[in-house]
Each structure stands twice: as structure tokens, then as C-alpha cells.
PyMOL Python script that loads the backbone (N, CA, C, O; Angstrom):
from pymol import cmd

cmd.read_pdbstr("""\
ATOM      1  N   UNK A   1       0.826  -1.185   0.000  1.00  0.00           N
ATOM      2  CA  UNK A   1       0.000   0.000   0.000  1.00  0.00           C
ATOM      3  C   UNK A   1       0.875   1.255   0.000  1.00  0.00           C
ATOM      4  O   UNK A   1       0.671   2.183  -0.783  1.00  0.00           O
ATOM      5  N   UNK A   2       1.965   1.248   1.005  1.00  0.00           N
ATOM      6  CA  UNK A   2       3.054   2.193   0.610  1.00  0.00           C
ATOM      7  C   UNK A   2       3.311   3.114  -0.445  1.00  0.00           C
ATOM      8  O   UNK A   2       3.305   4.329  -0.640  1.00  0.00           O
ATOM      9  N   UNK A   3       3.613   1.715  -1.234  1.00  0.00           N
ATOM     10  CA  UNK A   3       4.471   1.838  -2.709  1.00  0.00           C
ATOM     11  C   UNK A   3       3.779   2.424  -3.674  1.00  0.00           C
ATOM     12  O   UNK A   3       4.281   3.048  -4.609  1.00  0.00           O
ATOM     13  N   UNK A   4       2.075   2.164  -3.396  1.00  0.00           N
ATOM     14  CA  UNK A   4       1.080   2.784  -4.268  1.00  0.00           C
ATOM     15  C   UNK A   4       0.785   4.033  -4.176  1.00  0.00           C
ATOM     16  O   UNK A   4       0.564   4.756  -5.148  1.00  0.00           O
ATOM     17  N   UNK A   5       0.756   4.408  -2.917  1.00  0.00           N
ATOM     18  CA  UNK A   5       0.711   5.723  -2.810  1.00  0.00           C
ATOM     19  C   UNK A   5       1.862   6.578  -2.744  1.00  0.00           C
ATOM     20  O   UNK A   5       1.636   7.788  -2.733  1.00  0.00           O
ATOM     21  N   UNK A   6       3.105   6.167  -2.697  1.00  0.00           N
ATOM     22  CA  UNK A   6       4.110   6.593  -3.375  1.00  0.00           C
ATOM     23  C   UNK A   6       3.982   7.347  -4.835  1.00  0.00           C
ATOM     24  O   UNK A   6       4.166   8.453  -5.344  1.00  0.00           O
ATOM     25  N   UNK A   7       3.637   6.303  -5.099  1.00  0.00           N
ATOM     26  CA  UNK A   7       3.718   6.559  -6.867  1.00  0.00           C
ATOM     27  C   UNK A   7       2.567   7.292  -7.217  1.00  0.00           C
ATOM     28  O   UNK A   7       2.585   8.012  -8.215  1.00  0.00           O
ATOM     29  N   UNK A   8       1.270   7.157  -6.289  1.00  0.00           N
ATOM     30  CA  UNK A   8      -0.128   8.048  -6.370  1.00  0.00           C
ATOM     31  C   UNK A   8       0.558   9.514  -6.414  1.00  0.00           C
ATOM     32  O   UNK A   8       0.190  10.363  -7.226  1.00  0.00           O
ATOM     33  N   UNK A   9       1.536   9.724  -5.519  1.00  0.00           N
ATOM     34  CA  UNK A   9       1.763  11.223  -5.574  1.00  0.00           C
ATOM     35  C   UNK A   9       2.964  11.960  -6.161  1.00  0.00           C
ATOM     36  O   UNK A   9       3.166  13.174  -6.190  1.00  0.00           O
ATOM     37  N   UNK A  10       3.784  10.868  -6.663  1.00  0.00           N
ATOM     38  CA  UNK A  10       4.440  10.855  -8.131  1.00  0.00           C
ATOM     39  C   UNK A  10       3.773  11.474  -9.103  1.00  0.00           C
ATOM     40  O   UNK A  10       3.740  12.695  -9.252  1.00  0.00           O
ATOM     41  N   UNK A  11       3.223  10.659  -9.792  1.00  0.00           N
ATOM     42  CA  UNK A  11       2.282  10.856 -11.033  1.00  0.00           C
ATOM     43  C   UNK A  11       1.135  12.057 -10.777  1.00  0.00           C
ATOM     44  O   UNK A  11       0.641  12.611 -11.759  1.00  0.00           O
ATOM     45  N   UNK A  12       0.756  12.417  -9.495  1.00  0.00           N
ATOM     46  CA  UNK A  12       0.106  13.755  -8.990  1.00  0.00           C
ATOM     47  C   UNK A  12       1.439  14.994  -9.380  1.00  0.00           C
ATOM     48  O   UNK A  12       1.410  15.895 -10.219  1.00  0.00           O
ATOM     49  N   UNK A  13       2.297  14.694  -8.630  1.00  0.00           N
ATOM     50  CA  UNK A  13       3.107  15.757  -9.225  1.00  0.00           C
ATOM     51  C   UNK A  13       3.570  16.205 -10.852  1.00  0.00           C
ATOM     52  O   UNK A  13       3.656  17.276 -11.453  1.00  0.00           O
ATOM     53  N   UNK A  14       3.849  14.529 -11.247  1.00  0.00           N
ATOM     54  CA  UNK A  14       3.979  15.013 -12.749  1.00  0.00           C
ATOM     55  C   UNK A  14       2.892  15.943 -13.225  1.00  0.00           C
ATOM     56  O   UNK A  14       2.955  17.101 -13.639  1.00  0.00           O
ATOM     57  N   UNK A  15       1.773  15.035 -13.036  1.00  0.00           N
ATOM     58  CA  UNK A  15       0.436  15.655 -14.050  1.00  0.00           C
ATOM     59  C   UNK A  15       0.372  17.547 -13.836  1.00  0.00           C
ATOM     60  O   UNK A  15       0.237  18.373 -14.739  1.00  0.00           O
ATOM     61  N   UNK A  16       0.562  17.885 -11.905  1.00  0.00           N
ATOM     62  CA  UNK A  16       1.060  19.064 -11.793  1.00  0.00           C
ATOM     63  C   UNK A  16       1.790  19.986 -12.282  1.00  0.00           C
ATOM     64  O   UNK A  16       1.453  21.164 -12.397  1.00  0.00           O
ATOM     65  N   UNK A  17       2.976  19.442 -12.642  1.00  0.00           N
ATOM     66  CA  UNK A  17       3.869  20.022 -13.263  1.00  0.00           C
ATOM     67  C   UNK A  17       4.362  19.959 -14.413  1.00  0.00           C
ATOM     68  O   UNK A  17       5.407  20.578 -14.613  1.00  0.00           O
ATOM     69  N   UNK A  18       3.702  19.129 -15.585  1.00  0.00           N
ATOM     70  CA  UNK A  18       3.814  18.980 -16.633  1.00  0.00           C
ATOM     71  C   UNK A  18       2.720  19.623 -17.873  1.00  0.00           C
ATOM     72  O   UNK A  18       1.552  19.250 -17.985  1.00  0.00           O
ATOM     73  N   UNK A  19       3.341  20.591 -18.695  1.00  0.00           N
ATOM     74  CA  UNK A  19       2.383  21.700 -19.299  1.00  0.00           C
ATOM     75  C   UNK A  19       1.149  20.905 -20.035  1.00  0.00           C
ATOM     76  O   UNK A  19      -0.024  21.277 -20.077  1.00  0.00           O
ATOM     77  N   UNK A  20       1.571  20.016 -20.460  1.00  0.00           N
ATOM     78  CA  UNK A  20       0.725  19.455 -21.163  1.00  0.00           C
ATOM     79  C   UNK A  20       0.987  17.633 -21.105  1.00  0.00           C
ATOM     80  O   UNK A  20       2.156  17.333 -20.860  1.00  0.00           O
ATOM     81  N   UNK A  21       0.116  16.563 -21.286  1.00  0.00           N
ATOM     82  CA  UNK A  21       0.474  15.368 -21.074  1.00  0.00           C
ATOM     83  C   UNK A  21       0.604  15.062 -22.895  1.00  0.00           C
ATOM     84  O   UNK A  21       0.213  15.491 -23.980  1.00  0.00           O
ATOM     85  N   UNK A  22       1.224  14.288 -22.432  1.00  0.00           N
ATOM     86  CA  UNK A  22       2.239  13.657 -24.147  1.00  0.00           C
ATOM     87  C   UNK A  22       1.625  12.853 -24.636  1.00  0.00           C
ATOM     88  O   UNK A  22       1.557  12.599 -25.838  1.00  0.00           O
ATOM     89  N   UNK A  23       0.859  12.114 -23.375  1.00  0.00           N
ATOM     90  CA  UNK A  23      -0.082  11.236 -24.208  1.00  0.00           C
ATOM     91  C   UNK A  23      -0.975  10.962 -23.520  1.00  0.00           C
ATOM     92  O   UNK A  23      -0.693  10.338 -22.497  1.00  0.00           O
ATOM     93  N   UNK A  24      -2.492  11.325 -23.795  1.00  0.00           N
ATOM     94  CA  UNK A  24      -3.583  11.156 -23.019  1.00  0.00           C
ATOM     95  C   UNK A  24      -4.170   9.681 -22.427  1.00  0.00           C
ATOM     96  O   UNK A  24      -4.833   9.354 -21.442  1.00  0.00           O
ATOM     97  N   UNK A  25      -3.734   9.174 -23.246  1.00  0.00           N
ATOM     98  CA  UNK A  25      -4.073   7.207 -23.651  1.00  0.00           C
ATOM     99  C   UNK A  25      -2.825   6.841 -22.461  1.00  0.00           C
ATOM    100  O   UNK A  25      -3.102   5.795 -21.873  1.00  0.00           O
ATOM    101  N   UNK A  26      -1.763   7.360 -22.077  1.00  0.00           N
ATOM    102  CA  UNK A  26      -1.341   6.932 -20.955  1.00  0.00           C
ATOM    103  C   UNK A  26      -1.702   7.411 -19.939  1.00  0.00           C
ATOM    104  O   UNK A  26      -1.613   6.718 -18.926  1.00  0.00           O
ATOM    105  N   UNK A  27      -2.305   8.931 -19.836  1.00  0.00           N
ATOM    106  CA  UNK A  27      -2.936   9.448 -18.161  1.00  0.00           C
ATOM    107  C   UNK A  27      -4.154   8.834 -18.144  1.00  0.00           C
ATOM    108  O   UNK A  27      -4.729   8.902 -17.058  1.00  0.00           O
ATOM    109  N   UNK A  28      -4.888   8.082 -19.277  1.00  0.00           N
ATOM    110  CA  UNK A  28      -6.108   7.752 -18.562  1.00  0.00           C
ATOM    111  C   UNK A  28      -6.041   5.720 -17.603  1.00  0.00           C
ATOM    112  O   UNK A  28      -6.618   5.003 -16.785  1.00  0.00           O
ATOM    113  N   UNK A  29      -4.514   5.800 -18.861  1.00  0.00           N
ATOM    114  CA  UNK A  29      -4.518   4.446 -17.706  1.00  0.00           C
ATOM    115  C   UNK A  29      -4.233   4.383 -16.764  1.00  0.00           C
ATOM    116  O   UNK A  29      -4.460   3.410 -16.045  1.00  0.00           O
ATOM    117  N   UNK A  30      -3.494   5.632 -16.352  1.00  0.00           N
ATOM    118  CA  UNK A  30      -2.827   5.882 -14.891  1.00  0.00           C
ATOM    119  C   UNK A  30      -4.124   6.320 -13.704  1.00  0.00           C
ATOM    120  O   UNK A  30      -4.409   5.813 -12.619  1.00  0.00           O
ATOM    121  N   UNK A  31      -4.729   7.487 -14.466  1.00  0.00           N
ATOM    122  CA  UNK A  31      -6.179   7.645 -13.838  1.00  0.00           C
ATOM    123  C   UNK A  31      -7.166   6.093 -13.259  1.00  0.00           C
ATOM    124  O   UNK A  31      -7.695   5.997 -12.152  1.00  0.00           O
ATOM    125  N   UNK A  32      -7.185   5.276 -14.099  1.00  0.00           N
ATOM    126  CA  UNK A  32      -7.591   4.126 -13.525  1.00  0.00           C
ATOM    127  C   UNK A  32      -7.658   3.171 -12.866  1.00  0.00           C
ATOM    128  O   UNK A  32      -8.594   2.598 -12.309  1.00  0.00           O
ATOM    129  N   UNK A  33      -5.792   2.860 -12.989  1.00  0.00           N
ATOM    130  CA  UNK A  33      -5.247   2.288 -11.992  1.00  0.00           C
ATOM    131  C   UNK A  33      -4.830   3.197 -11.022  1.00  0.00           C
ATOM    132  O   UNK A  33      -3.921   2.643 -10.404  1.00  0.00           O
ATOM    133  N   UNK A  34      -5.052   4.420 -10.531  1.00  0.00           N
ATOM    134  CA  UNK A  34      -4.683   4.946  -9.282  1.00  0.00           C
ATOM    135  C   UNK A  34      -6.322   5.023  -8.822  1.00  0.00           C
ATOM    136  O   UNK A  34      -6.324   5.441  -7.664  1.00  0.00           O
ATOM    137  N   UNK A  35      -7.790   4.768  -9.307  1.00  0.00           N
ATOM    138  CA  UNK A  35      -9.169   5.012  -8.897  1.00  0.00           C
ATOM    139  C   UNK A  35      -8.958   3.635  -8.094  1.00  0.00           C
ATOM    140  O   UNK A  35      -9.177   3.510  -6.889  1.00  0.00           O
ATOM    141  N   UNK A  36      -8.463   2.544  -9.022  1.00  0.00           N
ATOM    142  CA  UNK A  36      -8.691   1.475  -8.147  1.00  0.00           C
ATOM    143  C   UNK A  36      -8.058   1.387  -6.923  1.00  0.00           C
ATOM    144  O   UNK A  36      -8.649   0.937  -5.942  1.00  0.00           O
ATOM    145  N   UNK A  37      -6.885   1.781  -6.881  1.00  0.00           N
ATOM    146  CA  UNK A  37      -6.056   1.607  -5.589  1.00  0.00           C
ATOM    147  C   UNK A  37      -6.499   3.048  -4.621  1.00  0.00           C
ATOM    148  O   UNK A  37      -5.823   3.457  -3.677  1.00  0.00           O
ATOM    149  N   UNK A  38      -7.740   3.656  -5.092  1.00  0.00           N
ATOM    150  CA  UNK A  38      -7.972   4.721  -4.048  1.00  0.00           C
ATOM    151  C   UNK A  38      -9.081   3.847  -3.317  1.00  0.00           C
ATOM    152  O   UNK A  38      -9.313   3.978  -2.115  1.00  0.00           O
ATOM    153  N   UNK A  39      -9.766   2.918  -4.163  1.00  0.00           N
ATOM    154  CA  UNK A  39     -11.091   2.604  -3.835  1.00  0.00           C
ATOM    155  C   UNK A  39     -10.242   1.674  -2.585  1.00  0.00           C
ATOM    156  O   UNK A  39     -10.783   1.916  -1.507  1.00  0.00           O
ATOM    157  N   UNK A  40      -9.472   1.023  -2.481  1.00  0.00           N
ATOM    158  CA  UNK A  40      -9.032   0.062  -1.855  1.00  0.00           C
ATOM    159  C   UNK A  40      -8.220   0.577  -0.402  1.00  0.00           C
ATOM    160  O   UNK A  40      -7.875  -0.111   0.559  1.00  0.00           O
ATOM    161  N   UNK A  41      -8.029   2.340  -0.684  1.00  0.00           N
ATOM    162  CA  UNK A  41      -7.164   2.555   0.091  1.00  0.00           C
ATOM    163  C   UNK A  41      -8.281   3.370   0.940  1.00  0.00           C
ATOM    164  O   UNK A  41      -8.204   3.239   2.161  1.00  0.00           O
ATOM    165  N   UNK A  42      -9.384   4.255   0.391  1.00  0.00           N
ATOM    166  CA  UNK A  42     -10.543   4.564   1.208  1.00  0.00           C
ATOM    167  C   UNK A  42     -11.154   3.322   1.856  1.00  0.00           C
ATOM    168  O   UNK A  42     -11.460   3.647   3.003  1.00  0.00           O
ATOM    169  N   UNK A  43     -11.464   2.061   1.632  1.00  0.00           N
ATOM    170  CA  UNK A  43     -11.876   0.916   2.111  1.00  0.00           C
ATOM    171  C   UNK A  43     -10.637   0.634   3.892  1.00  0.00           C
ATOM    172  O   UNK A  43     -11.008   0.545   5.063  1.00  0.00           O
ATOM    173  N   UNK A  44      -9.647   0.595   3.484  1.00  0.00           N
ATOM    174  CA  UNK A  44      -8.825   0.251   4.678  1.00  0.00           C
ATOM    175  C   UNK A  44      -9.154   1.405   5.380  1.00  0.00           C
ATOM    176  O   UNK A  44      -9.703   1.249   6.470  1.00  0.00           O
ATOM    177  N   UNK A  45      -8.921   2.589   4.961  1.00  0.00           N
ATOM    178  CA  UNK A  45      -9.086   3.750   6.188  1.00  0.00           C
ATOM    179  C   UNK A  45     -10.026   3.798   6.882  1.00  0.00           C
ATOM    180  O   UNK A  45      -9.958   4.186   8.048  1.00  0.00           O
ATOM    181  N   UNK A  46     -11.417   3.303   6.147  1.00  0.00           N
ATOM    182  CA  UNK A  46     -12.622   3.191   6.824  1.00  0.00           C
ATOM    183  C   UNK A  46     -12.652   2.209   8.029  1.00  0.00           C
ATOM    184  O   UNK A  46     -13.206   2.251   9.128  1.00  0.00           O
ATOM    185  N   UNK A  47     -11.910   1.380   7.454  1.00  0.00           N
ATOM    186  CA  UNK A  47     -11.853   0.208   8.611  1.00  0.00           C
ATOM    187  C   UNK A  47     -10.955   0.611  10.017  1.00  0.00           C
ATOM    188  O   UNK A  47     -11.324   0.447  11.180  1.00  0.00           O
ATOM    189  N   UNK A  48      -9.821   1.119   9.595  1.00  0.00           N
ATOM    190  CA  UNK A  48      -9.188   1.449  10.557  1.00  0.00           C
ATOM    191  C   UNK A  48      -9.811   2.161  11.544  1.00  0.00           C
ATOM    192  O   UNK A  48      -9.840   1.852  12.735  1.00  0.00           O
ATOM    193  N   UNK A  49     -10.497   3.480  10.838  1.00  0.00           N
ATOM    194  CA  UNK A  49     -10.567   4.074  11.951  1.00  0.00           C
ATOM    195  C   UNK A  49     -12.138   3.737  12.860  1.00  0.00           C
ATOM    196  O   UNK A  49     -12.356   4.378  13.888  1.00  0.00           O
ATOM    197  N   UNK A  50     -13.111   2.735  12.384  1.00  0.00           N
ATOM    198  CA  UNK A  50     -14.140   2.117  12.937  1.00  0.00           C
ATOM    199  C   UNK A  50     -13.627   1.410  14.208  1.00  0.00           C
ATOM    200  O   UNK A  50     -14.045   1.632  15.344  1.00  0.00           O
ATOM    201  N   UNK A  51     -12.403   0.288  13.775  1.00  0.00           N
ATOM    202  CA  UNK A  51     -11.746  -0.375  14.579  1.00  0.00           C
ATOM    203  C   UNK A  51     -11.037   0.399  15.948  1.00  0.00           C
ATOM    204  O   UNK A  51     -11.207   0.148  17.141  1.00  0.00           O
ATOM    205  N   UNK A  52     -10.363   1.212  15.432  1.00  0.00           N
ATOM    206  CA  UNK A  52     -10.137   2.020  16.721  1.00  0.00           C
ATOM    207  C   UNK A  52     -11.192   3.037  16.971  1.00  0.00           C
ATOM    208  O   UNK A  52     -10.680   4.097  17.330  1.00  0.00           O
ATOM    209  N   UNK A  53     -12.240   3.072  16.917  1.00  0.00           N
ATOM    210  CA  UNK A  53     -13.113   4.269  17.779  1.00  0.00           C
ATOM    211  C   UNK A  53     -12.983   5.405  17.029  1.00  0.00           C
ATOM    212  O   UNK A  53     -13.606   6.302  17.596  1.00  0.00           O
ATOM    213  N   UNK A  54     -12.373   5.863  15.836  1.00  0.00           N
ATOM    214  CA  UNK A  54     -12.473   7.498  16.075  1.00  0.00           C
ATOM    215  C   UNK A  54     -13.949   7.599  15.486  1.00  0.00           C
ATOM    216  O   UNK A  54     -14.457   8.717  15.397  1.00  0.00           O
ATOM    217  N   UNK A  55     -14.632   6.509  15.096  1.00  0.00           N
ATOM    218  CA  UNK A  55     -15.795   6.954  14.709  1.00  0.00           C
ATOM    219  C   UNK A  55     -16.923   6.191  15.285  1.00  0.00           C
ATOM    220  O   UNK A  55     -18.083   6.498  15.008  1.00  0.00           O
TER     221      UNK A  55
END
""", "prot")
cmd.dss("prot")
cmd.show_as("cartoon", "prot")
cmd.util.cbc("prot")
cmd.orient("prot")
């Protein structure tokens, strides 16, 4: 999970800082595979914090 969000905010910065993308057909695969690993990473947080009480 680390490593994913590593690279989640990698590719956040590129897209930031890059004037224009070079190739759209690669940000939308990146867009997809970073939706899935959000869906997965909102899923654990939910759990976590049920498990400990903050909610």
C-alpha cells in the first residue's frame, strides 16, 4: 500500500507540473489504476478508523 501511494503522488506531481500530457491514452490508464487503488485505500481507512473508535 506504501508503494502505491508513493507513486499516487508521483504521477500527482507530474500531471502538476507537466504543461501538457504527451499522451492522453497513458494518463487515462494511470487515472484508472490509481481510482482502483484509491477505492481500496478509502476501504482500509474506513476500517481502521471504525476499529479504533475514532468513529
Amino acid at each position: 500500500m506504501e508503494a502505491e501511494l508513493t507513486e499516487a503522488r508521483l504521477l500527482r506531481n507530474q500531471a502538476d507540473y507537466d504543461c501538457y500530457p504527451a499522451n492522453l491514452q497513458a494518463w487515462e490508464y494511470d487515472a484508472r489504476k490509481l481510482a482502483a487503488s484509491a477505492a481500496v485505500f478509502v476501504k482500509t481507512c474506513e476500517s481502521f478508523v471504525i476499529e479504533n473508535g475514532y468513529v
